[in-house]
C-alpha positions as CSV (number, residue, x, y, z in Angstrom):
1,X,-25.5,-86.4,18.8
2,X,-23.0,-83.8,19.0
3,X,-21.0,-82.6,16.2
4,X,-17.8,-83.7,16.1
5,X,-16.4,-80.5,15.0
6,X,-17.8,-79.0,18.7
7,X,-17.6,-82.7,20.7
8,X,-17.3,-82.0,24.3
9,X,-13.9,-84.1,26.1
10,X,-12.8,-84.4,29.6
11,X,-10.6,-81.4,28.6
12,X,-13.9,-79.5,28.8
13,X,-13.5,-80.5,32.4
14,X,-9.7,-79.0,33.4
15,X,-8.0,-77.8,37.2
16,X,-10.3,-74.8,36.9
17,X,-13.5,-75.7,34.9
18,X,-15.6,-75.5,37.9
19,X,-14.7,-71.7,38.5
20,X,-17.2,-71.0,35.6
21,X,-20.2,-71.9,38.5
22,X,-19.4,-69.2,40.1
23,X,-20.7,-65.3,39.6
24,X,-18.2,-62.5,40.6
25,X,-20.1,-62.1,43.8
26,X,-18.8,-65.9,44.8
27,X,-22.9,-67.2,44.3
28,X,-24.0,-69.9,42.2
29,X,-24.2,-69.1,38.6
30,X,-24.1,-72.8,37.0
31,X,-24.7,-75.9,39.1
32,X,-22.0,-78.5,37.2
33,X,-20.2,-80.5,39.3
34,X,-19.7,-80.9,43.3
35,X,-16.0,-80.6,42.7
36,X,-14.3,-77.5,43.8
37,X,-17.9,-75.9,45.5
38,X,-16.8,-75.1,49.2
39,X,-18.3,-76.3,52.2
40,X,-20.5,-73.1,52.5
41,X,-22.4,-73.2,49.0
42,X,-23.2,-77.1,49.5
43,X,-24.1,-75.9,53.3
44,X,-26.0,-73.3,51.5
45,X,-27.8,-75.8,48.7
46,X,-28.9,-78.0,52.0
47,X,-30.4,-75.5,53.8
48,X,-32.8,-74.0,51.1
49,X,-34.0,-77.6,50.2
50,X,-34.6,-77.8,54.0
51,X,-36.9,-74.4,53.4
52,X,-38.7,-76.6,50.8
53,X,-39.0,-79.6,52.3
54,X,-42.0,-79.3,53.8
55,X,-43.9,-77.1,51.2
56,X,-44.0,-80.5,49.3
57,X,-46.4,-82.1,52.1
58,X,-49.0,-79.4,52.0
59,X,-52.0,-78.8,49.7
60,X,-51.1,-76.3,47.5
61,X,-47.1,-77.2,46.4
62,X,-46.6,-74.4,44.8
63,X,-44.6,-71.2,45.5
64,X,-44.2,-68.0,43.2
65,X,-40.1,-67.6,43.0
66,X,-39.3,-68.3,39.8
67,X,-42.6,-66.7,38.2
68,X,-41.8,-65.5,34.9
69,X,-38.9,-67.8,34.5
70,X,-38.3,-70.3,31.4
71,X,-36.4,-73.5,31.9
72,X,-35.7,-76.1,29.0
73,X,-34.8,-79.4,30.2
74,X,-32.3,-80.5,27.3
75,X,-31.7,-84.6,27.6
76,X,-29.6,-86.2,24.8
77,X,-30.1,-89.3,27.3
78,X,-32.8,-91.3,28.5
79,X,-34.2,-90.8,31.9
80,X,-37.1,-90.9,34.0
81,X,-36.8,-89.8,37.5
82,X,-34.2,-86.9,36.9
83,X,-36.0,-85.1,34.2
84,X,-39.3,-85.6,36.0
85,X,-38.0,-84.1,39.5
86,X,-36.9,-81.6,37.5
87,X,-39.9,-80.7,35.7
88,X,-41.8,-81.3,38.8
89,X,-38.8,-78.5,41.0
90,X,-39.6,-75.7,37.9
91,X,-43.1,-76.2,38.3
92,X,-43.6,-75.9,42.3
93,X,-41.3,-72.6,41.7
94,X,-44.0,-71.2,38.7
95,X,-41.6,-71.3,36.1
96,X,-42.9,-71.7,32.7
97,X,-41.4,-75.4,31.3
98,X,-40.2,-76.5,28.3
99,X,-39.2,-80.1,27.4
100,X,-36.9,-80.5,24.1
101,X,-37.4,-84.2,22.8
102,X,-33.7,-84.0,21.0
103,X,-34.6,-87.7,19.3
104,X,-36.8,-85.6,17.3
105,X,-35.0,-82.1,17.2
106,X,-32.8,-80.5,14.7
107,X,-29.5,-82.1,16.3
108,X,-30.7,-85.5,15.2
109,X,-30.8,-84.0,11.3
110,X,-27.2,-82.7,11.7
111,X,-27.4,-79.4,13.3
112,X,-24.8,-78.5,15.8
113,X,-25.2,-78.6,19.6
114,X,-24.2,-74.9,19.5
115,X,-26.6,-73.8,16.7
116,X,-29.3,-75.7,18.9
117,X,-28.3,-73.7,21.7
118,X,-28.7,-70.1,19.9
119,X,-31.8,-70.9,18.4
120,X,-33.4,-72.0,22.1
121,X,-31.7,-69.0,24.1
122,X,-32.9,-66.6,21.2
123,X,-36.5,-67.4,22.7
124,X,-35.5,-65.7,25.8
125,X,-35.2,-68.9,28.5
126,X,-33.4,-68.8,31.4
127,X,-31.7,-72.3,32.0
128,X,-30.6,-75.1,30.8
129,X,-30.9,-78.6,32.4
130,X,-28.7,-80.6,30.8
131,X,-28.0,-84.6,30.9
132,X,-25.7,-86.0,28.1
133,X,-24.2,-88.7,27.1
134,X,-20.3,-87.3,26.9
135,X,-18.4,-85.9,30.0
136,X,-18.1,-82.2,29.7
137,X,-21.2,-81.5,27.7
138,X,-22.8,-79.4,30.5
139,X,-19.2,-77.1,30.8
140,X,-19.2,-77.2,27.4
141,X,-22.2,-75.9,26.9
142,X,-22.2,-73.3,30.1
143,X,-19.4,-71.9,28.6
144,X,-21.1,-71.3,25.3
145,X,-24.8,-70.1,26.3
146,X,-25.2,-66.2,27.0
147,X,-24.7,-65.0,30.0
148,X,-28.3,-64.3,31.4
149,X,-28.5,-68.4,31.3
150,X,-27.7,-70.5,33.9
151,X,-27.2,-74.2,33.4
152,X,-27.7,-77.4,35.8
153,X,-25.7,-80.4,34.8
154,X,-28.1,-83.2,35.1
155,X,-25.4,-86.3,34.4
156,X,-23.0,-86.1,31.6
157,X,-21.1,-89.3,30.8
158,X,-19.1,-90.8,33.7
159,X,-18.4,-87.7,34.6
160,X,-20.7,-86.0,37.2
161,X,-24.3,-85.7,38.4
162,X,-24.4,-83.3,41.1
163,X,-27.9,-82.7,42.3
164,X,-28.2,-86.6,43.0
165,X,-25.3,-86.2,45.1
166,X,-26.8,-82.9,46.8
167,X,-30.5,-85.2,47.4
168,X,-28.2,-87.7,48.7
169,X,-26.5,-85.8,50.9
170,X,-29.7,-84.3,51.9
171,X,-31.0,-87.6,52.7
172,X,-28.3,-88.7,54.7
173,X,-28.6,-85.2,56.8
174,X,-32.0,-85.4,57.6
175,X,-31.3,-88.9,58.3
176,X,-28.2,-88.7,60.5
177,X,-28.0,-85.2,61.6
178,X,-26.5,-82.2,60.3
179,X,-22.6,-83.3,61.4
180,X,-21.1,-85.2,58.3
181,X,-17.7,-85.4,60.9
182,X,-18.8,-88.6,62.8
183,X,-20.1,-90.4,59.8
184,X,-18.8,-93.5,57.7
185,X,-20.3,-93.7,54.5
186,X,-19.6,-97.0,52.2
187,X,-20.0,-96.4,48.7
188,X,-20.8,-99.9,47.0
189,X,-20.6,-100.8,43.0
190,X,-19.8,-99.7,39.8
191,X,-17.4,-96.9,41.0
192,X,-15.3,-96.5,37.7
193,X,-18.2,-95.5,35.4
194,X,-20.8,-93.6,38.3
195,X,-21.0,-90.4,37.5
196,X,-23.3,-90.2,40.8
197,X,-20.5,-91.9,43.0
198,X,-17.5,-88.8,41.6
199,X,-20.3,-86.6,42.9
200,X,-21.1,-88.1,45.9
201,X,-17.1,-88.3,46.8
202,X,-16.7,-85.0,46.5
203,X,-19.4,-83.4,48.4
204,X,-18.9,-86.2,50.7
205,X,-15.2,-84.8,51.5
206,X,-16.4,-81.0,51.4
207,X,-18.8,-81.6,54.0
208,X,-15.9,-83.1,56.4
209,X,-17.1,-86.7,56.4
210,X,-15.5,-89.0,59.1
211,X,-14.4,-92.1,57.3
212,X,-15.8,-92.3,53.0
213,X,-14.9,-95.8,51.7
214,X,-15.9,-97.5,47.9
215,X,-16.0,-100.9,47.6
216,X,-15.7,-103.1,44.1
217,X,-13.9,-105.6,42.6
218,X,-10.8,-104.3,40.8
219,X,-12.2,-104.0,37.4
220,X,-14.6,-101.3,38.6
221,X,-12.3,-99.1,40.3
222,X,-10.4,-96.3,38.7
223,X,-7.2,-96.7,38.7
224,X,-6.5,-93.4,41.2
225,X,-9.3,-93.6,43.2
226,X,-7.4,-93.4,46.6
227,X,-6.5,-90.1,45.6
228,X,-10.1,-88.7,45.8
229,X,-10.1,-89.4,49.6
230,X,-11.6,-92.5,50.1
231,X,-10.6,-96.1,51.1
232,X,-11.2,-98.9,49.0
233,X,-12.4,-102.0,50.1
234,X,-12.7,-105.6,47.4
235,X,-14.5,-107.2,50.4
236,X,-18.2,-106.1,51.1
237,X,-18.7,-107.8,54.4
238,X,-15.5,-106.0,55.9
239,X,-16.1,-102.5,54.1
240,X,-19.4,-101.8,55.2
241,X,-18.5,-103.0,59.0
242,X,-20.0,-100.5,61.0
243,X,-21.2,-98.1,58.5
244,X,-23.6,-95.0,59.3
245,X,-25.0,-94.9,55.5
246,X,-24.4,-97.8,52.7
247,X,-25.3,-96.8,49.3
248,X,-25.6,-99.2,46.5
249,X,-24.5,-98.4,42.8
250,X,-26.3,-99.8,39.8
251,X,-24.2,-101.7,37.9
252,X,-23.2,-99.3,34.3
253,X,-23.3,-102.1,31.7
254,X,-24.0,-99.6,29.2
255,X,-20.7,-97.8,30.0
256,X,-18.8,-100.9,30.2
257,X,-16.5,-102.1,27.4
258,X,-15.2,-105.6,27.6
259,X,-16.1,-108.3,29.9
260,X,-15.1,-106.4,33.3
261,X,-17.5,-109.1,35.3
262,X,-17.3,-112.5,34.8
263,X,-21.6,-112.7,35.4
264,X,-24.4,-110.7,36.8
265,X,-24.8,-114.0,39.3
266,X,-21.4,-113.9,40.6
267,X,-21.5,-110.2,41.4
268,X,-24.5,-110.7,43.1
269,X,-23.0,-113.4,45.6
270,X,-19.7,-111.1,46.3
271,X,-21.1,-107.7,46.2
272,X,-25.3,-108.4,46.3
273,X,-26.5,-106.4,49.7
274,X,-28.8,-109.0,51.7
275,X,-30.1,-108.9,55.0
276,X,-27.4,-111.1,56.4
277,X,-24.7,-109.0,54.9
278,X,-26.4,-105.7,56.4
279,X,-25.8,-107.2,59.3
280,X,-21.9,-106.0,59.5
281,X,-23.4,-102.5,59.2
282,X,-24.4,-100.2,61.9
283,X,-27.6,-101.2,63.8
284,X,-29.4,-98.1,62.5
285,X,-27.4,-97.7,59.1
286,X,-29.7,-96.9,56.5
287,X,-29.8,-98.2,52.8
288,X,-29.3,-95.7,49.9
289,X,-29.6,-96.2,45.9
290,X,-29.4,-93.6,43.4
291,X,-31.7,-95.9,41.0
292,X,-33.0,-97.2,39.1
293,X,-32.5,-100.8,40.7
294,X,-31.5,-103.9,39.7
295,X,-33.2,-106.3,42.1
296,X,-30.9,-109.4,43.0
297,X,-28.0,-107.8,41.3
298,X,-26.8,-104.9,43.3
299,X,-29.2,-105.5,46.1
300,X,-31.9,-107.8,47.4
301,X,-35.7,-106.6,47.4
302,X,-35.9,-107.4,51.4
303,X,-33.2,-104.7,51.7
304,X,-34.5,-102.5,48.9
305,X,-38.0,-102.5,50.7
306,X,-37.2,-103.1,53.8
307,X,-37.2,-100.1,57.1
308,X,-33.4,-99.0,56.8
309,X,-34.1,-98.6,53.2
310,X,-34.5,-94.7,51.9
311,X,-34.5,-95.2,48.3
312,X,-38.1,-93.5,48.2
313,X,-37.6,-90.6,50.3
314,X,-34.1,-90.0,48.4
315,X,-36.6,-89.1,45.3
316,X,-39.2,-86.9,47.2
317,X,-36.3,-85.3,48.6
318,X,-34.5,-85.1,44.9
319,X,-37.5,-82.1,44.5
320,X,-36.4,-80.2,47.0
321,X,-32.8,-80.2,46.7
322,X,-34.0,-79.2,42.8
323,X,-35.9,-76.1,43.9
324,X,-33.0,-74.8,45.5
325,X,-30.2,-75.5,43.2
326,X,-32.7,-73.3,40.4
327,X,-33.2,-70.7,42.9
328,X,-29.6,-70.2,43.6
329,X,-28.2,-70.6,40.3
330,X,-30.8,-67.7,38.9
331,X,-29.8,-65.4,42.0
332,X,-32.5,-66.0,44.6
333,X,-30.5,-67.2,48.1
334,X,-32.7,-68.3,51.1
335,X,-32.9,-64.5,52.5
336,X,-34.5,-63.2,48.9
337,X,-36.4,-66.4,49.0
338,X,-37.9,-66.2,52.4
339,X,-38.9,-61.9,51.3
340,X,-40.4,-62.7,48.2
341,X,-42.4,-65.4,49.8
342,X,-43.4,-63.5,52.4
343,X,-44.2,-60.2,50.2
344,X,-46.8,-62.3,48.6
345,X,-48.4,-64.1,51.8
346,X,-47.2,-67.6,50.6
347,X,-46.8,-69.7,54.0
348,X,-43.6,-71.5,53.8
């Protein structure tokens, strides 16, 4: 947990907060949020994953960028998939790896987050992934780590989780094309307490998106929504009519406080995608979910495993979009990428 004395708050998170990702050349220092990035660093993160994409098929998956490189992946919160993709991203790049269980570091005997911090970066690593419980912990902490380290926020609170919203976008581009400007996107679920959804929204608007709708019931909406640049739909059938891409949220119960839905079964028949309610979708829409799933509440398994389904290739492609976020962030852009590769005869 974090001590209260140096709790991170969505004040962490302010107007300018994202200005901190940023080195004074305008590149990617600290990878904490979608918000604010313009259309050419998202461009940018896209196109090196691309460069990656296909090193992940061959035999040997591994490339030497990031030789000589330490990266700590520091989760106060359970997960599976992120911290693995991660680990898995460092790896492929040669970076040395080092995975902090905090249920059994110093933090949990009352040290500070800070103090935890010093003690790690006084061993000389060079970033920080970072998934926490309480929005702002990843500014909080970029904004407290010396300045050879850069930090990834891997989900903090409700807040943000922007590489899931970079492999998503990455999904739908390799999907639907590399124009965002003709495509309608419906957003589905738990929209007040995603974290993933902020992100998507964002990066989904920065990258000139035709038409970005959410759709929930009222309870799971916040309350100014329409002014991230969306429209909001309470009916599923009629907001994903016609839809390009439909991504399903997982229902936050963890998040949740007070009886915001009357019962798992109810939400299911209003807001539960089935095959028949795909139907008001495009033809060739495909299915997204960030995971992990909850089969029969957010969406059916013949949907979930079905061919317009990408939830799989969303977490092969979650590797990718990881190599290049790391590269970026510690000063290594597609140019110095495609050099260094080629200096040491690696076939990309």
């Amino acid at each position: 947990m974090v001590n209260k004395a140096a709790k991170p708050t969505d004040a962490l998170i302010g107007h300018d907060a994202w200005n901190i990702q940023l080195d004074k050349n305008g590149h990617l220092k600290h990878f904490l949020t979608t918000e604010g990035l313009g259309t050419e660093i998202l461009t940018q993160i896209l196109d090196t994953a691309e460069s990656f994409a296909d090193l992940n098929e061959t035999r040997v998956k591994k490339v030497p960028l990031l030789r000589g490189k330490t990266i700590v992946n520091l989760f106060f919160e359970a997960s599976t998939r992120t911290r693995t993709t991660f680990e898995l991203a460092a790896k492929r790049l040669s970076a040395d790896v080092l995975n902090i269980n905090i249920s059994t570091s110093a933090t949990s005997k009352g040290e500070t987050l800070l103090d935890t911090l010093r003690n790690i970066q006084a061993m000389h690593c060079d970033m920080f992934v970072v998934r926490h419980s309480d929005s702002g912990a990843a500014h909080y902490i970029a904004n407290n780590v010396a300045p050879s380290i850069s930090v990834i926020n891997a989900g903090d609170g409700s807040h943000a989780h922007p590489t899931q919203a970079m492999l998503d976008m990455f999904t739908i581009r390799r999907n639907k094309g590399a124009s965002f400007g003709n495509l309608r996107v419906a957003i589905v679920g738990d929209i007040l307490h995603s974290r993933v959804a902020r992100s998507q929204i964002h990066a989904l608007n920065t990258l000139n998106t035709g038409d970005v709708r959410v759709i929930a019931p009222k309870t799971l909406l916040p309350v100014d929504v329409e002014s991230m640049g969306v429209r909001v739909f309470h009916d599923l059938t009629e907001g994903i009519k016609d839809a390009d891409v439909v991504i399903m949220l997982r229902l936050q119960k963890e998040r949740m406080q007070g009886a915001l839905l009357p019962s798992e079964q109810e939400y299911y028949q209003l807001y539960g995608l089935t095959e028949d309610r795909l139907r008001a979708a495009k033809k060739d829409a495909i299915v997204m979910h960030p995971g992990p799933i909850n089969r029969g509440v957010e969406i059916d398994s013949t949907v979930a495993d079905g061919p317009r389904s990408v939830i799989l290739d969303q977490v092969s492609y979650g590797i990718s979009v990881r190599m290049a976020v790391m590269t970026m962030t510690l000063g290594r852009g597609p140019e110095a990428e495609s050099t260094e590769a080629d200096n040491q005869g690696v076939t990309r």
